[in-house]
N, C-alpha and C positions, 0 to 999 in steps of 0.2 A: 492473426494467428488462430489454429482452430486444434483446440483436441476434443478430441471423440466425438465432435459432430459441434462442440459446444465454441463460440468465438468467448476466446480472452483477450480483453481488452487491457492497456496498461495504462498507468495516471502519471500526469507530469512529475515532475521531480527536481526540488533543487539541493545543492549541496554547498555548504561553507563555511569557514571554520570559524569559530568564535573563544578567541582565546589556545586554550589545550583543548577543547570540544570542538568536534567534525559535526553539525547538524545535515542533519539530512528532512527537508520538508518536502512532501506530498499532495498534491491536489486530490481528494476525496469526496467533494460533496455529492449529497443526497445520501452516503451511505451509512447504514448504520451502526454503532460502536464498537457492538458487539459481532458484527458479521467482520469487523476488520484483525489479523491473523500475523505477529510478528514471530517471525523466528531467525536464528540464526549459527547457522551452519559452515564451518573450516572459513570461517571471514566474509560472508557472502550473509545478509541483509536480506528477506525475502517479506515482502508487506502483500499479504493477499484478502480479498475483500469480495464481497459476493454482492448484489442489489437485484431483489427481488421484486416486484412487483405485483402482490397479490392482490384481488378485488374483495372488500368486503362483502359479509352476505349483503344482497338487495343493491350491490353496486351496479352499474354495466359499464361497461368500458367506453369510451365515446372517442378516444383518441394514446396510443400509447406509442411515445416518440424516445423517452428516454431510454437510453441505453439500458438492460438486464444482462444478469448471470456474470461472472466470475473475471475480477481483474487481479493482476500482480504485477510487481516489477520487485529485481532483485540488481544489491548493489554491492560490490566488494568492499568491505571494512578495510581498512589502513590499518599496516601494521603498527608495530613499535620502532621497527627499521623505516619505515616509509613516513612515519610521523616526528621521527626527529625526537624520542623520547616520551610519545602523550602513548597512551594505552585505550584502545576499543575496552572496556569494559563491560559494558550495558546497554540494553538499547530504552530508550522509553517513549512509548506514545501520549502526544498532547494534541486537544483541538482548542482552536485559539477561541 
């Protein structure tokens, strides 16, 4: 997928419920904490994540293979109706 010139890439995802909790985990590596972006909007889950890759001064690049610039994927929250009485709540981000 490509906006404004830029390729958005999206990260695995699994989802399962654990008890009255729906977890939703993610494949993220290399990126960093703070670039990663949860929100959530009319039941819809939106994880967006940026990986830059700048060179320090005195660096030179000799090889740059890893993906850059801007991932996301978004997933619809389960209601109250659709979960049989658990409630979406909260979302919270963890790295193992």
């Amino acid at each position: 997928m490509t906006t404004a010139g830029t390729r958005v890439r999206t990260f695995p995802m699994d989802a399962y419920r654990h008890g009255e909790e729906v977890v939703l985990r993610f494949d993220l590596p290399g990126l960093d904490p703070q670039s990663i972006d949860l929100t959530v909007d009319q039941h819809v889950l939106t994880v967006r994540a940026e990986r830059r890759n700048e060179p320090e001064e005195g660096e030179e690049v000799l090889a740059s293979e890893r993906p850059q610039g801007r991932s996301s994927a978004a997933s619809t929250l389960a209601t109250r109706s659709t979960l049989s009485g658990s409630t979406p709540s909260t979302a919270t981000a963890s790295s193992p």
